[in-house]
C-alpha positions in Angstrom: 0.0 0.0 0.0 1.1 3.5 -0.9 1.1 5.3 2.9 1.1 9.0 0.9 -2.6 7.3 -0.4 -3.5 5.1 2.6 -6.0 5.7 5.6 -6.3 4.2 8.9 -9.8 3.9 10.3 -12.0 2.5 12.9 -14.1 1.2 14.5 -15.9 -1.1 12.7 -18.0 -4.3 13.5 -16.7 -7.2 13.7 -18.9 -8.4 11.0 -17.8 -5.5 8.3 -16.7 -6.8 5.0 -13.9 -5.3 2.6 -16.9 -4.6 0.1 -19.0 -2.8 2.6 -16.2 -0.1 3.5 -15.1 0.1 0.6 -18.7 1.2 -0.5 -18.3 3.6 2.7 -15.0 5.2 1.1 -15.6 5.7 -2.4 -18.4 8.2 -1.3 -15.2 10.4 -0.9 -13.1 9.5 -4.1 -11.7 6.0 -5.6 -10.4 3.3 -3.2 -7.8 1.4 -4.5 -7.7 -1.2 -2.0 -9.4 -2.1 1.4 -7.0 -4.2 3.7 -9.2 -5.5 7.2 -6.7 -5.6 10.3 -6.7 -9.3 11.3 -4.6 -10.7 14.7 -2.0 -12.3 13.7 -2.5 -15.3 15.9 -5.9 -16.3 14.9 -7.1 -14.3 12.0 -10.1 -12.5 14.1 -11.1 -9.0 12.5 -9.7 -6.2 14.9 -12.1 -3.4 14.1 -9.9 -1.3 12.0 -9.1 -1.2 8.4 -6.9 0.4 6.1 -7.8 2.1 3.0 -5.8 3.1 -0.2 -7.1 5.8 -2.4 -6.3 6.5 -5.9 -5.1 9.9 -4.8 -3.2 11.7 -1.9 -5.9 14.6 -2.0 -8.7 11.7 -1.8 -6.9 10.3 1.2 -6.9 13.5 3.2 -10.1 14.7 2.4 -11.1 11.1 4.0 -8.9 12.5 7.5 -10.4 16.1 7.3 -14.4 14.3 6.7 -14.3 11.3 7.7 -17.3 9.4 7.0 -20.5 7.9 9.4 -19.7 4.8 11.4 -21.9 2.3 10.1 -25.3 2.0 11.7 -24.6 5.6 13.2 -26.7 8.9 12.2 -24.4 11.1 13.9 -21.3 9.5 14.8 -18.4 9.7 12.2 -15.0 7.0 12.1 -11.7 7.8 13.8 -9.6 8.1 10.5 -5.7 9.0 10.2 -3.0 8.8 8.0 -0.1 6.4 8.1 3.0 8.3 8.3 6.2 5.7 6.8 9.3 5.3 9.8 12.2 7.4 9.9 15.5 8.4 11.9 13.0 10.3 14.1 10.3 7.9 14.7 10.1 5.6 17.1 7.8 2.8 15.3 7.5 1.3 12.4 4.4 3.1 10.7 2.6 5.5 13.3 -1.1 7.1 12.7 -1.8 10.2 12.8 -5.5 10.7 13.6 -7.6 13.6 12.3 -8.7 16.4 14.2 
């Protein structure tokens, strides 16, 4: 995934399928690709997903308005972009969440 292009959000049910966010996320532009965050040691959905846009603008209009949780009239997802490691960064990719 290109991290300039990619999203972080959450939460999601547990029952949320890559089709049904993606559906979610091309309200705001072209998703490239919808990955579902999975625990390593058994597989089980964790809630969050990340999500590639065509475009870098797409990708922080998505931070700046995110969209409705599902099932929610009034509650909108935690979304934040994924900033790559560096000399300065103590992690290996780090979120930033919007504001």
């Amino acid at each position: 995934m290109d991290d300039s292009k990619t999203v972080l959000a959450r939460p999601f049910p547990l029952s949320t399928t890559e089709d049904r966010v993606k559906a979610l996320f091309d309200a705001l532009g072209r998703v490239k690709r919808v990955k579902l965050r999975r625990d390593e040691s058994n597989q089980a959905f964790r809630g969050s997903v990340y999500v590639e846009f065509e475009s870098h603008d797409t990708a922080a209009a998505a931070v700046a308005n995110p969209p409705l949780r599902p099932n929610s009239k009034t509650e909108v997802l935690e979304v934040g972009t994924i900033v790559p490691s560096g000399p300065d960064v103590d992690c290996v990719k780090c979120v930033i969440m919007g504001q």
